[in-house]
GUTIFI-124032 format. One record per atom (N, C-alpha, C): residue in three letters; chain; atom name; z, y, x. Coordinates in steps of 0.2 Angstrom, whole numbers, plus 5000, padded with zeros to 4 digits. Example, Ala and Ser with C-alpha at 12.3 -4.5 7.8 and 13.67 -1.06 7.14 Angstrom:
<dovexs>
("ALA"; "A"; "N"; (5039; 4972; 5066)),
("ALA"; "A"; "CA"; (5039; 4978; 5062)),
("ALA"; "A"; "C"; (5039; 4984; 5066)),
("SER"; "A"; "N"; (5035; 4989; 5064)),
("SER"; "A"; "CA"; (5036; 4995; 5068)),
("SER"; "A"; "C"; (5039; 5000; 5064)),
</dovexs>
This chain:
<dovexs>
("UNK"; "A"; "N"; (4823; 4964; 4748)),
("UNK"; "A"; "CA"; (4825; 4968; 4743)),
("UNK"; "A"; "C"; (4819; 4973; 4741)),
("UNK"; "A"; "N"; (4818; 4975; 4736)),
("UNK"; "A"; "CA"; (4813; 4979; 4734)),
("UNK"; "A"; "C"; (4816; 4987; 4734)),
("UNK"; "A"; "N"; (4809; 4991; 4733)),
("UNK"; "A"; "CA"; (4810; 4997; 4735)),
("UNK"; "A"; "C"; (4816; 4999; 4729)),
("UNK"; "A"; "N"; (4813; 4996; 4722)),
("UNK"; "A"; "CA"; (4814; 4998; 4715)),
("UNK"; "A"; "C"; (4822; 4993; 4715)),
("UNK"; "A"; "N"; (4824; 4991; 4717)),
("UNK"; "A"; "CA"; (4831; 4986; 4718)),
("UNK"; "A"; "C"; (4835; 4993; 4722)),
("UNK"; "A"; "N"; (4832; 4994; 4729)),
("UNK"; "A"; "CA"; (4836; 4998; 4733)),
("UNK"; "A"; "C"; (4837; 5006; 4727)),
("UNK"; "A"; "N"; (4830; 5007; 4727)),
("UNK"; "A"; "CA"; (4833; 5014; 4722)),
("UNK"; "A"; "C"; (4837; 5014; 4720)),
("UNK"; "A"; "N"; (4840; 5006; 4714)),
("UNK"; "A"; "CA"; (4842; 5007; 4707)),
("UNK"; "A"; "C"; (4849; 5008; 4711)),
("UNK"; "A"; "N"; (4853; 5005; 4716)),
("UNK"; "A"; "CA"; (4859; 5001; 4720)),
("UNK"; "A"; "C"; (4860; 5010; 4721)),
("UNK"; "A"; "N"; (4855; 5015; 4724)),
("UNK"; "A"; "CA"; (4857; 5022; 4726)),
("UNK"; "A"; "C"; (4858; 5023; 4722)),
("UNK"; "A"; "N"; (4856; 5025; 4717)),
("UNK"; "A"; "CA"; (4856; 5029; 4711)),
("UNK"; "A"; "C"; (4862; 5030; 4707)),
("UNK"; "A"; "N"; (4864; 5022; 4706)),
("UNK"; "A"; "CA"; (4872; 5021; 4703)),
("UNK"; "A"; "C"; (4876; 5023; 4706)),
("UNK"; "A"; "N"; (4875; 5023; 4714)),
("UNK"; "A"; "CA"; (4881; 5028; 4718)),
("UNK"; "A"; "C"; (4883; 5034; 4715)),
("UNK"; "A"; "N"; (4876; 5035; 4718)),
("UNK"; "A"; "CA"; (4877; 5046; 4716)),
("UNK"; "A"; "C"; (4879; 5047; 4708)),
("UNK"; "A"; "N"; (4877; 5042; 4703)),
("UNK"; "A"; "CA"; (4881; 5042; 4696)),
("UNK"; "A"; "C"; (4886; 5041; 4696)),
("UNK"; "A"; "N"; (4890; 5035; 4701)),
("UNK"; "A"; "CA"; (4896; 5035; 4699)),
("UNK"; "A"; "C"; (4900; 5041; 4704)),
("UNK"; "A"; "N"; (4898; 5044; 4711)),
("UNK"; "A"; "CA"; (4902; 5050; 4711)),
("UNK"; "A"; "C"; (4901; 5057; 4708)),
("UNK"; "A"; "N"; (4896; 5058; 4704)),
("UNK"; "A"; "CA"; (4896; 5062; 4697)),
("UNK"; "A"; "C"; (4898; 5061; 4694)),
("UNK"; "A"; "N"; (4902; 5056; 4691)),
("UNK"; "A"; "CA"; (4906; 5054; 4686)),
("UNK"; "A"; "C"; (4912; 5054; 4688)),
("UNK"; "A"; "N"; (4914; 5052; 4695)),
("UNK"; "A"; "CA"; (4921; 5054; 4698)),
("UNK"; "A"; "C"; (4925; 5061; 4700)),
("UNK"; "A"; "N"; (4918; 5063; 4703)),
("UNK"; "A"; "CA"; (4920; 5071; 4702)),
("UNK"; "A"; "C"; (4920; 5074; 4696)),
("UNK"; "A"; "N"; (4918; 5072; 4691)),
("UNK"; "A"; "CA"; (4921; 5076; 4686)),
("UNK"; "A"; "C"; (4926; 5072; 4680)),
("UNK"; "A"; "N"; (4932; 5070; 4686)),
("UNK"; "A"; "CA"; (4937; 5066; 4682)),
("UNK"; "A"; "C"; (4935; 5061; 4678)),
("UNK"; "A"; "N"; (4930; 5057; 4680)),
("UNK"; "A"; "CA"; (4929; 5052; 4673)),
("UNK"; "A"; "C"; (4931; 5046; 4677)),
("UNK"; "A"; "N"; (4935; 5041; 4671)),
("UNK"; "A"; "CA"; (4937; 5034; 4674)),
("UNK"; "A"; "C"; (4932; 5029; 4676)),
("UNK"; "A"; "N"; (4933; 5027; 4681)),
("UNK"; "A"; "CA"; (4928; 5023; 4686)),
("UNK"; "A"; "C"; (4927; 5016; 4682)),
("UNK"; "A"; "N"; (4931; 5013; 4679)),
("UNK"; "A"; "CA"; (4933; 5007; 4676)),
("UNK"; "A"; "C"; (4926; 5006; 4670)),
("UNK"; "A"; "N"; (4928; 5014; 4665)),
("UNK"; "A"; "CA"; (4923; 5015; 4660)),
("UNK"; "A"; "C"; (4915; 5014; 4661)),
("UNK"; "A"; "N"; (4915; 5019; 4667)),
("UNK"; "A"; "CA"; (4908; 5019; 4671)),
("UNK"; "A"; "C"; (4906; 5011; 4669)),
("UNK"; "A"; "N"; (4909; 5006; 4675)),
("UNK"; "A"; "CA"; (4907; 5002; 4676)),
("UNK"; "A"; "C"; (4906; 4996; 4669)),
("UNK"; "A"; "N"; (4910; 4998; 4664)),
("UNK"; "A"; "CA"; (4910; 4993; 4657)),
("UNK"; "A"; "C"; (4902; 4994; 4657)),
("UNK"; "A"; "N"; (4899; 4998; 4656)),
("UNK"; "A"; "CA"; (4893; 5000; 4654)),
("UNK"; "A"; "C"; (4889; 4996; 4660)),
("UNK"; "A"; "N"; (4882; 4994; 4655)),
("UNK"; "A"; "CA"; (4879; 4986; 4658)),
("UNK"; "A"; "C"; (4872; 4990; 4659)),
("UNK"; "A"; "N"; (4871; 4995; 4658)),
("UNK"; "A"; "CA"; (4863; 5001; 4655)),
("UNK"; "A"; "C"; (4863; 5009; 4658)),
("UNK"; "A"; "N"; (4859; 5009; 4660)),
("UNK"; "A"; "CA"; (4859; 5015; 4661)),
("UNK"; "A"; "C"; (4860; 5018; 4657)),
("UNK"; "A"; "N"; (4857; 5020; 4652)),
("UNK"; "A"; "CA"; (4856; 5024; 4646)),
("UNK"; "A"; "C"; (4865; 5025; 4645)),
("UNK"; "A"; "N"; (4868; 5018; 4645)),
("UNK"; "A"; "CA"; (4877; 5019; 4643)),
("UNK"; "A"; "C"; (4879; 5021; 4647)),
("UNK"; "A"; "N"; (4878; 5022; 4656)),
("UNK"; "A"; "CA"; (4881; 5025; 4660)),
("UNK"; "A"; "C"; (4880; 5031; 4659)),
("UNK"; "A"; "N"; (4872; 5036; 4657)),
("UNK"; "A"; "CA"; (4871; 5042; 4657)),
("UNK"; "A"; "C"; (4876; 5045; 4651)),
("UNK"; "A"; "N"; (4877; 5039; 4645)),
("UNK"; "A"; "CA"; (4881; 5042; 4639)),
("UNK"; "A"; "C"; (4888; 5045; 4641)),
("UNK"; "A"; "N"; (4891; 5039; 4647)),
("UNK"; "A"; "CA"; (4899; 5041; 4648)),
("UNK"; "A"; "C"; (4898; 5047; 4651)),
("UNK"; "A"; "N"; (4894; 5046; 4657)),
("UNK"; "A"; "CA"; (4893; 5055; 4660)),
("UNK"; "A"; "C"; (4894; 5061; 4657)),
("UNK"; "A"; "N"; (4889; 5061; 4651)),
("UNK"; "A"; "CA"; (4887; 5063; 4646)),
("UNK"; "A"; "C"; (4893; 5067; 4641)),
("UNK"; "A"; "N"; (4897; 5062; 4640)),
("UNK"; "A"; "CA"; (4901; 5062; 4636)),
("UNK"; "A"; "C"; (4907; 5065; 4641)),
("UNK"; "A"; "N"; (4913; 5064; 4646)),
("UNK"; "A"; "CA"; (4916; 5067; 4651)),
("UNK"; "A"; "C"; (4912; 5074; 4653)),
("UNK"; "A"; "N"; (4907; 5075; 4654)),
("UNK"; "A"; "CA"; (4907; 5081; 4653)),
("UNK"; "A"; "C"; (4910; 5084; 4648)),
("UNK"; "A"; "N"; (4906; 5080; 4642)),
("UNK"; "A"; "CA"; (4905; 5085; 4637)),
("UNK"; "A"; "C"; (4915; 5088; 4634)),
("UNK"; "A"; "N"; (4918; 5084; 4635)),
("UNK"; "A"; "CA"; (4923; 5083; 4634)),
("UNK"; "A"; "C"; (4928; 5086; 4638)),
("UNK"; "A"; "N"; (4927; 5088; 4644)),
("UNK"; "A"; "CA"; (4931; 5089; 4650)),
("UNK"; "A"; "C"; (4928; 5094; 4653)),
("UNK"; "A"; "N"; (4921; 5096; 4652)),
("UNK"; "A"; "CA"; (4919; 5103; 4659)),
("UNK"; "A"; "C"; (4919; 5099; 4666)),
("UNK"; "A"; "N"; (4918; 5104; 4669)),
("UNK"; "A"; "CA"; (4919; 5104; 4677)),
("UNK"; "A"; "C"; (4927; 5105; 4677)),
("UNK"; "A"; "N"; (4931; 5099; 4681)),
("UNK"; "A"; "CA"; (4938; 5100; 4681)),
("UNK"; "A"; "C"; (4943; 5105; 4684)),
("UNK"; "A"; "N"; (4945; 5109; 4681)),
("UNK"; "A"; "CA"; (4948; 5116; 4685)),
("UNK"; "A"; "C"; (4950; 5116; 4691)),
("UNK"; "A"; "N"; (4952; 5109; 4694)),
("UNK"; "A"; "CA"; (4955; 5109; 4699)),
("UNK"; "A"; "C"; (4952; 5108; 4703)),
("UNK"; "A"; "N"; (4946; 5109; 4703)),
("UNK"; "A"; "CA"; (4937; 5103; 4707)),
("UNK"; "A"; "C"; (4939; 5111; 4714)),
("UNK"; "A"; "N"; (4942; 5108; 4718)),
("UNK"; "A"; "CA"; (4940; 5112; 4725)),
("UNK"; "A"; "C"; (4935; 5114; 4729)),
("UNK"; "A"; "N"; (4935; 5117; 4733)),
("UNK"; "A"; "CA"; (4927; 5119; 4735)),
("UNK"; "A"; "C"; (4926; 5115; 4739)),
("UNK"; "A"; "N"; (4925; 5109; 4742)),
("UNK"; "A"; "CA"; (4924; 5103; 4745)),
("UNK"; "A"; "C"; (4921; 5099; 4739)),
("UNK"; "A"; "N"; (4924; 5099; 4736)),
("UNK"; "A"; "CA"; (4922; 5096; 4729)),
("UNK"; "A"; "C"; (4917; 5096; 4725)),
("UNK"; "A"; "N"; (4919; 5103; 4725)),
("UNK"; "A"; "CA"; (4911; 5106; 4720)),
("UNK"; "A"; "C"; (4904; 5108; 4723)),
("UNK"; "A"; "N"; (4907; 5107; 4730)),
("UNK"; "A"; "CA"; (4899; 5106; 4733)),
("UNK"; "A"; "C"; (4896; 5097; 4733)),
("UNK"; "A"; "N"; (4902; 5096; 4734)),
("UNK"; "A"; "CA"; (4899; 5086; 4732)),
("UNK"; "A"; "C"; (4896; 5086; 4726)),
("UNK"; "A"; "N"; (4900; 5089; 4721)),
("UNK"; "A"; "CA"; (4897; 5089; 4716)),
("UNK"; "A"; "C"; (4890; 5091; 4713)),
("UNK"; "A"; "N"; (4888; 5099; 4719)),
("UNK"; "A"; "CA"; (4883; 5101; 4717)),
("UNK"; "A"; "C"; (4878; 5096; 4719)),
("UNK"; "A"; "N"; (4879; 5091; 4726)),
("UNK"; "A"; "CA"; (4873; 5089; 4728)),
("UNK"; "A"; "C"; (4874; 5083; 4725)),
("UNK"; "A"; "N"; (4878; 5078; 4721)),
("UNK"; "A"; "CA"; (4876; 5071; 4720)),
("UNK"; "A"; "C"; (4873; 5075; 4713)),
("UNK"; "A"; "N"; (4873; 5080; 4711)),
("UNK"; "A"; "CA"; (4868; 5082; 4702)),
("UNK"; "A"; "C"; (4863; 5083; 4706)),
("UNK"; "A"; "N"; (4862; 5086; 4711)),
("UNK"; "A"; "CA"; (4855; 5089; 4715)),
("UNK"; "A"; "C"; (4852; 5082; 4717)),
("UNK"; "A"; "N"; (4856; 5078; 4719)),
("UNK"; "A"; "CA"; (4851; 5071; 4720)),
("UNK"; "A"; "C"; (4849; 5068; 4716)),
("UNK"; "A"; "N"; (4853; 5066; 4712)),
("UNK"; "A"; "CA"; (4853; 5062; 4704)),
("UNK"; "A"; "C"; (4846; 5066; 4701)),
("UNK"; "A"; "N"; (4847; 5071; 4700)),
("UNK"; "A"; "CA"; (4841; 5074; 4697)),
("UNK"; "A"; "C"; (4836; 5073; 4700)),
("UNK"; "A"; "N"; (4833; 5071; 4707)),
("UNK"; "A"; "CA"; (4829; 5072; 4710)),
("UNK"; "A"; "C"; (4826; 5066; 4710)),
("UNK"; "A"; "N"; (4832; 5060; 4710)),
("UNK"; "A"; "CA"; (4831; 5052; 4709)),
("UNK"; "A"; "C"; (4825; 5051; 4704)),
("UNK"; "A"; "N"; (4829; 5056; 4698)),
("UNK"; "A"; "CA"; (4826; 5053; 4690)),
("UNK"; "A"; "C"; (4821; 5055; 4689)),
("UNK"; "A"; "N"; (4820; 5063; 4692)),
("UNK"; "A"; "CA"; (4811; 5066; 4692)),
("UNK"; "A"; "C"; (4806; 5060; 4695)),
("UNK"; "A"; "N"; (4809; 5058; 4701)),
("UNK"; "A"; "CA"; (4802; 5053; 4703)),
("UNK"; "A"; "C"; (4804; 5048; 4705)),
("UNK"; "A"; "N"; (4807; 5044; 4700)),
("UNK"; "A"; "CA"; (4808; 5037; 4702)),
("UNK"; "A"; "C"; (4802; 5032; 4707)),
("UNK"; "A"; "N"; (4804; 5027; 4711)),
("UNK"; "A"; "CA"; (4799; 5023; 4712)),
("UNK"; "A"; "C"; (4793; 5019; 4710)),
("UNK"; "A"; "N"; (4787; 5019; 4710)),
("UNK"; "A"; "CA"; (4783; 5014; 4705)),
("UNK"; "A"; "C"; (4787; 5010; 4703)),
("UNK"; "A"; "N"; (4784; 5005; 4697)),
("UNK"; "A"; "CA"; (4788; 4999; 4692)),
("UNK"; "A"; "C"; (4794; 5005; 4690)),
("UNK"; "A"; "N"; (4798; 5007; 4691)),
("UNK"; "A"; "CA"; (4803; 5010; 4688)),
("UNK"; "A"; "C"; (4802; 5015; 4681)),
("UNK"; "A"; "N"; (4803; 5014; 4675)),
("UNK"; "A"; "CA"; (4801; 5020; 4671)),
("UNK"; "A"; "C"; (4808; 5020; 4666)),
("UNK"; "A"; "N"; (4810; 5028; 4667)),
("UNK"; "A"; "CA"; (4816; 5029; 4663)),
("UNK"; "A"; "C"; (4815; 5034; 4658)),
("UNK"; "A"; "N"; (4819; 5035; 4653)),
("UNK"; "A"; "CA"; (4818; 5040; 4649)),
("UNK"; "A"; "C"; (4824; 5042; 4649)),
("UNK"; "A"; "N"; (4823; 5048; 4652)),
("UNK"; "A"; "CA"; (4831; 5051; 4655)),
("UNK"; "A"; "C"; (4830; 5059; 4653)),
("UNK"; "A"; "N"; (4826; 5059; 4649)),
("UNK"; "A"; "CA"; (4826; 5070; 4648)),
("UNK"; "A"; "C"; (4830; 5071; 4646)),
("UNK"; "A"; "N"; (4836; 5068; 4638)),
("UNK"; "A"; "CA"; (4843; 5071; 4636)),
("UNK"; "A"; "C"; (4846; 5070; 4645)),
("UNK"; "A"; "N"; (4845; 5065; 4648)),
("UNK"; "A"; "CA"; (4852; 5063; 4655)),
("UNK"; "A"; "C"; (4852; 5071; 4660)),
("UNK"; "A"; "N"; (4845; 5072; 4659)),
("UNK"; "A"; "CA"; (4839; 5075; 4665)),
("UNK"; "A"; "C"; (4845; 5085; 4662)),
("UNK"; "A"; "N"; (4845; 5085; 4656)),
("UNK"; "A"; "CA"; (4848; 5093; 4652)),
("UNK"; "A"; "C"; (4854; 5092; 4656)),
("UNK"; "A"; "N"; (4858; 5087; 4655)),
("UNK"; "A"; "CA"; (4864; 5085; 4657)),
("UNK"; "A"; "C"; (4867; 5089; 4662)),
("UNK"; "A"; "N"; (4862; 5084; 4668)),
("UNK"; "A"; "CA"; (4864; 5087; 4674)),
("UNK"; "A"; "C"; (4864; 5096; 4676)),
("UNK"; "A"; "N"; (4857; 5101; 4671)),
("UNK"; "A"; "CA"; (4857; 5106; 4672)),
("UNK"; "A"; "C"; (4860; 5109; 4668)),
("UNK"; "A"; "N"; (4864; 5105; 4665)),
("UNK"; "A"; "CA"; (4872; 5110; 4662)),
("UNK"; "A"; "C"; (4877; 5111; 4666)),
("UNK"; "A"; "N"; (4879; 5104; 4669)),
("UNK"; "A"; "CA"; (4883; 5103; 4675)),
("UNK"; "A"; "C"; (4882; 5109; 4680)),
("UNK"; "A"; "N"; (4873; 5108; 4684)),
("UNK"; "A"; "CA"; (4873; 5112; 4688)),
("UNK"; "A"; "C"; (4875; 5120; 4687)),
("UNK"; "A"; "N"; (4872; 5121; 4684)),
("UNK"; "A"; "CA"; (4873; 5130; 4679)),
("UNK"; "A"; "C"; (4881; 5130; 4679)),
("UNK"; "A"; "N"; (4884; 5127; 4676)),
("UNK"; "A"; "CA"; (4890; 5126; 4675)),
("UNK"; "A"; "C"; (4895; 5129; 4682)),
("UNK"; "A"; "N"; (4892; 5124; 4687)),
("UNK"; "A"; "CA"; (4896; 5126; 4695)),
("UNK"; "A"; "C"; (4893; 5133; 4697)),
("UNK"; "A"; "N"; (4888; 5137; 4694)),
("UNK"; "A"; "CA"; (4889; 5143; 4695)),
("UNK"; "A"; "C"; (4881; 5144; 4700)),
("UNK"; "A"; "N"; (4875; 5138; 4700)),
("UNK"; "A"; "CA"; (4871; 5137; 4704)),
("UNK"; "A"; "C"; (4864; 5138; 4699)),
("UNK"; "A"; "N"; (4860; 5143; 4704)),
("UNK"; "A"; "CA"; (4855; 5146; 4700)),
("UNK"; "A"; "C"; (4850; 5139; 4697)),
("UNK"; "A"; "N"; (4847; 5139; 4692)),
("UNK"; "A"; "CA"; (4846; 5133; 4688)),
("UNK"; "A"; "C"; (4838; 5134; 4693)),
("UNK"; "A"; "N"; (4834; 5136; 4695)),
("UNK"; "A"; "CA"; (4829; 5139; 4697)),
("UNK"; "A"; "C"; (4828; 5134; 4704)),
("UNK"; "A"; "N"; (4835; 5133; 4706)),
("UNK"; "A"; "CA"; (4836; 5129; 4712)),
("UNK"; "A"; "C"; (4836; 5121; 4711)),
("UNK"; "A"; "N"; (4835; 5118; 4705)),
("UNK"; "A"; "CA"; (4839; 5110; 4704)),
("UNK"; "A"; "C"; (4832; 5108; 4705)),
("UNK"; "A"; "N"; (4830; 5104; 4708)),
("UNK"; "A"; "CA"; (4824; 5099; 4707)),
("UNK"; "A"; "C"; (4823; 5097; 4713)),
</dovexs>
């Protein structure tokens, strides 16, 4: 399996529990066949829902670190890999800002 196979298999992890932890249906996630359509549904459940009020502090640290990783995935993906993720890339550091996390710190 390739380096840029292994990434992509991580990557969709840490999207799909950033999209769990913030209340979003895992079904819909997975309808979406593209990245671009994954980072929309994220995208969108945020936009639509916030950070869920009931996100416990267990939670909201999973939370901060699958945005912390996700983000860190997308800044340097492997060779052959090239994404255009900067709308995705705000995203996340709404999110993080959002959970109360100095922005100075995501990368």
């Amino acid at each position: 399996m390739s380096s840029s196979t292994n990434w992509l298999e991580a990557f969709l992890a840490v999207l799909s529990e950033v999209h769990r932890l913030l209340g979003g249906d895992p079904a819909k996630l997975n309808l979406e066949t593209t990245l671009n359509g994954k980072f929309g549904v994220i995208a969108d459940q945020y936009a639509s829902s916030g950070i869920p009020a009931g996100l416990g502090g267990p939670e909201r640290a999973a939370l901060a670190a699958s945005v912390q990783q996700a983000y860190a995935m997308l800044s340097a993906p492997p060779p052959g890999v090239v994404l255009y993720a900067d709308s995705f890339l705000k995203v996340l550091r709404l999110i993080w800002v959002d959970l109360g996390l100095p922005p100075e710190e995501l990368g």
